[in-house]
Every structure is written in C-alpha cells, then in structure tokens.
N, C-alpha and C positions, 0 to 999 in steps of 0.2 A: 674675093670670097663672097660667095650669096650668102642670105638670110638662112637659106635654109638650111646650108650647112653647115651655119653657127650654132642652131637650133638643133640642129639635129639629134634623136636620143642620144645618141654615142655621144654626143659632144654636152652634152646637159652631164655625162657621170666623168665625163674626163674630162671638164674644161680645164685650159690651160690661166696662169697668171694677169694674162691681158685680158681675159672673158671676166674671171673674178673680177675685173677691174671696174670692168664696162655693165654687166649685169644686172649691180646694184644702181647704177647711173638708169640702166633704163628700165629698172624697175620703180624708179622715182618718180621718172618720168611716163611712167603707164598710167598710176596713180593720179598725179598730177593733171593728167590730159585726158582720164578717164569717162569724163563727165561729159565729154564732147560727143564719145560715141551713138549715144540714145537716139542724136540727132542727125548723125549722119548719114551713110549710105551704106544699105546693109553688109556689105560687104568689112567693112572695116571691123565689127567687132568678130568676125569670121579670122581676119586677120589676124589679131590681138590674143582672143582665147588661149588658141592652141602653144602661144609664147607665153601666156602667164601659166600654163599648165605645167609645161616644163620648170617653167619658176620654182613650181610649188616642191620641187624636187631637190633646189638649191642648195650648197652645205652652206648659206649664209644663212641666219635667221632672218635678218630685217627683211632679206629679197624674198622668204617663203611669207612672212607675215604679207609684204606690201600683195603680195599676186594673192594672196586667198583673201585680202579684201580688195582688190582691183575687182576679182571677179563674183564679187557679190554685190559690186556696183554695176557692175554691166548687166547683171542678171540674166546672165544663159544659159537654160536648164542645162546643156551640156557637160555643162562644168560641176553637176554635180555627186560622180562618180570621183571627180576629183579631191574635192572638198570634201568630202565622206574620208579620204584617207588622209585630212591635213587637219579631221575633227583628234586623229590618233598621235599628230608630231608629238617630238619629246618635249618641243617650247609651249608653255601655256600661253605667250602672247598667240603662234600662230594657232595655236588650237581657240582662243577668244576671237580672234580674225575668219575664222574656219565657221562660226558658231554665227557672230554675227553676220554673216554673208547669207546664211540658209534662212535666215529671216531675212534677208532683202528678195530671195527667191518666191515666185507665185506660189510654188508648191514641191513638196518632196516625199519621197518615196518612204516607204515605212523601215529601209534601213538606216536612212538619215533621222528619220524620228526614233528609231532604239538607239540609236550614239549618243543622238542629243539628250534623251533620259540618262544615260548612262555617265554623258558629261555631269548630269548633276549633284555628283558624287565625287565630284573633280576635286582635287585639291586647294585650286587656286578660286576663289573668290568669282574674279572677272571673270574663269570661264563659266561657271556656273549662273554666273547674271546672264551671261551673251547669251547659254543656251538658253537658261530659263525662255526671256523677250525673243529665240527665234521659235518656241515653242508656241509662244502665245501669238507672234508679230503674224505668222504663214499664214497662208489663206486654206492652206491641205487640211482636208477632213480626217487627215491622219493627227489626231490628241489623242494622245492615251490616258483619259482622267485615272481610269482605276489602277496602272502603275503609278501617278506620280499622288494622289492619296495614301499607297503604302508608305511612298518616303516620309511622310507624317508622323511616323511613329521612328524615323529613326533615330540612334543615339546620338547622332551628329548635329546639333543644334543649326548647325549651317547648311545640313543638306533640308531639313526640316523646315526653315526658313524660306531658302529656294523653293522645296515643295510648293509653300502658302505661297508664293508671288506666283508660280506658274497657275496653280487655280485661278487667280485674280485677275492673270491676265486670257486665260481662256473663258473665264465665268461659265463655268457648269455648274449645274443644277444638282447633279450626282453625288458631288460630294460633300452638301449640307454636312450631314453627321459628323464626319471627320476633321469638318473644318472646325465644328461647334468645340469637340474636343481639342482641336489645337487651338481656340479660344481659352483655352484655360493653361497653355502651356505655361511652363517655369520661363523661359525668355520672352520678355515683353514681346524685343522686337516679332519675333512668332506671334504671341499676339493679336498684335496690329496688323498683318499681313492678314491673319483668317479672319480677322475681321471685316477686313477691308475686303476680301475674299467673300465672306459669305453675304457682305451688302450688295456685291456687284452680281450676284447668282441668282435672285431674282425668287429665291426660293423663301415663300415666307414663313418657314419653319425658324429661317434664321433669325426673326424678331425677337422673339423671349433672348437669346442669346446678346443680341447687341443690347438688348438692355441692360441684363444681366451684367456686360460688360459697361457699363456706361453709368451705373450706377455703384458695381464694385471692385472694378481694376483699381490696384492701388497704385498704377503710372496713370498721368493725366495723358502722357500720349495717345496711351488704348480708350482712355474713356473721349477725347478729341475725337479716334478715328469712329466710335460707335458713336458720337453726337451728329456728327460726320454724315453718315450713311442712312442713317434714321430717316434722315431728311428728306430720303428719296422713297420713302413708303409711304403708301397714299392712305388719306383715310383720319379722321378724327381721334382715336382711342390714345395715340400715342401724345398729346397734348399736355395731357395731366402729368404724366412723366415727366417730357420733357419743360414743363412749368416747373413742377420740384427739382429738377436740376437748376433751374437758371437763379432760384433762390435759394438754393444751398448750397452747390459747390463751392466747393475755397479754389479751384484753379478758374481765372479770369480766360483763357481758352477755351476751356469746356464750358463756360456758360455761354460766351459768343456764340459757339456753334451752337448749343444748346435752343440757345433764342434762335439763331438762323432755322434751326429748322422745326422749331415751334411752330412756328410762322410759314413753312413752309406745307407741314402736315396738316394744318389748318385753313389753311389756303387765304391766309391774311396779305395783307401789303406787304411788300420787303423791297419795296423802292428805295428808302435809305438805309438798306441793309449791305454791307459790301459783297463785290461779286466773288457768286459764291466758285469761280475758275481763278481765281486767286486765294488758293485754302490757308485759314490762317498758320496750320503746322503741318495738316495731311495734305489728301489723304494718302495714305503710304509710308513705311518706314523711309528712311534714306535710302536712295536704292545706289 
C-alpha cells in the first residue's frame, strides 16, 4: 500500500486499528526528526506538511498536539490555514501547540491574529501565554494594541494579566494610559506586568507612574520591577529619587536595583555592579 493511500483524506476519518497504531509512532517520529528538515532539500518539508495536516485531524490528542507543533517547527506558511482551525480543538494542549507555532511563523494573516486575541480569554492558563508570546514573538505588522488594551479593564484578572504581557512584549507607545491605570490594579502580578509594560514603551509619560509605583506599591515585587526599568531612562533628574530609595527602603532588592540604576541614570561606574541580564527578581512576573 503507498503513502498516499494511507494518508489519504478518506483514510485520516476512517482509519482502521493498525493506522491508530502507527500514527502516533510517526507522529513522534516527525517531531523528533523535525529539526533536520531546515537543512535539507526542499522537497522534504513539501513531503512532511501535508502528513502532519492530516495529523491535525486525528481523534488522538498527543498526534493533533505533536503535528501542530511539528509544523510550527518547520515553519510553512502553508500550514497556516490549518493551524487557524487547531487554534479552535476542544484540547487546550493542541490549542497551546496551535498558538505557539504561529509565533514560530514569520507572519500571519489578521484571521490568525483575531483567534489569537480571542485565545486570550481562553480558559486554560497555557493557552493564553502561548498566544500572548505568538502575539508579541511574529514579525506580522498585524498587533492589534487597541483590542488587547480593552482586555485591561476585564473582570477576569487573568485575561488582564495576559493583556499587560501582550503590551510588554509588543511595546507600543499607544497604550501608556491604560497601562498607567493597570499600574494601580488590585492584583499585584498585573501590576508588575504594566509596569514592566509601560518601561519597555518608550513612552515617557510613563515615568511619574513608575515612580509612583516604586516608591508606593506595597509588594516589593512592583517597586523591584519599577527600580528595574527606571534604570533605562536617560537623563539626571531621576537620581535624587532613586538616592531616597536606596536609603530607605526596608526590601534589600529594591534598594539593589535601586542603586543599579542610580548609577545607571547618572552615568556613574557600575563595573562592580552585577550584570544587569541576570535580574536580581524581574524583570517580569513569573511567566
């Protein structure tokens, strides 16, 4: 019997017992041996695709999960008409494997960017990171900042969260305000995400705000992440601040940062200051 009439559609919705068998064997093995194709001869991932397509159809879960991140490893735009309907499975693993494939893609269409908003409302945790990071990872000038600012105001403390990392990892300018406001939310970790959000935005509206937060968050984590970010605003003024932080805070993290980036906005030495790509808490909740 050939490949292809193993494959065959017909045979992807009626496989028989021996296929169940074999299936998940060479969906392991796609996985597994996935890595090779980049390098190979183009023909081979031509080959490959159109079997983990069918994959994605499988009633196994592991085999829909393994083929929708097989083919976010291979990265073939073709595949992602497919992966658009496996951001919808009923498994939140393949819909997390769905999610993070479209961030391993150079770029996708604005139907794959409304799922991925729309995963962020997902119930599961994981899927709502994956899409977050394929939201932020793509190179596509398709970011919808002013959809995922609404999600800032929702009730869900966890869609709200997801919101602030998606700014954070797009870093728009746009959504200063929103962010300043979700700087004051009831859950820290929100928080520390718009914090950490409105330092990477570039926007220097956001400075009254991180200080604001850096001298009155009552977690040391948010006043860490606004020591934190401080650090990368250029310019003298913030010194005296960050001077009264480093001699009065009671958390020995926020004054570290504190001084790191005294020392930083001042343009002092910080040769024996540790490096600052090893944060001593941030910057970022736990993601």
């Amino acid at each position: 019997m050939s490949i292809d009439s193993v494959f065959s559609p017909f045979a992807a919705t009626s496989i028989g017992r021996t296929h169940r068998i074999f299936l998940p064997v060479l969906a392991g093995w796609l996985v597994l041996s996935v890595g090779c194709y980049q390098g190979s001869s183009p023909s081979t991932p031509q080959t490959t695709v159109p079997i983990l397509i069918i994959l994605l159809s499988d009633q196994d879960i592991s085999v829909r999960r393994t083929a929708a991140d097989s083919l976010g490893k291979i990265g073939d735009l073709s595949a992602e008409p497919f992966l658009l309907r496996a951001l919808h499975d009923s498994d939140g693993t393949v819909r997390e494997a769905a999610a993070r494939s479209f961030g391993r893609l150079p770029a996708f269409g604005q139907e794959a960017g409304t799922a991925l908003m729309g995963l962020l409302r997902d119930s599961d945790v994981s899927v709502r990171r994956a899409a977050a990071q394929a939201l932020g990872a793509s190179e596509s000038s398709l970011k919808p900042p002013s959809s995922v600012v609404s999600l800032l105001t929702s009730p869900d403390s966890t869609v709200r969260q997801t919101a602030a990392h998606v700014l954070l990892l797009v870093k728009t300018p746009e959504a200063a305000a929103s962010l300043a406001t979700a700087a004051t939310d009831a859950d820290p970790a929100i928080r520390q995400w718009a914090v950490a959000a409105l330092g990477e935005s570039g926007d220097q509206r956001a400075i009254p705000m991180l200080i604001d937060r850096l001298l009155h968050d009552p977690m040391a984590s948010v006043r860490v992440e606004a020591a934190y970010r401080l650090g990368f605003v250029e310019g003298d003024s913030l010194a005296q601040t960050l001077d009264r932080v480093v001699h009065g805070e009671p958390s020995l993290d926020v004054r570290r940062w504190a001084e790191q980036s005294r020392r930083a906005v001042t343009k002092g030495s910080d040769s024996d200051s540790e490096p600052r790509s090893v944060p001593l808490t941030g910057p970022g909740p736990s993601r």
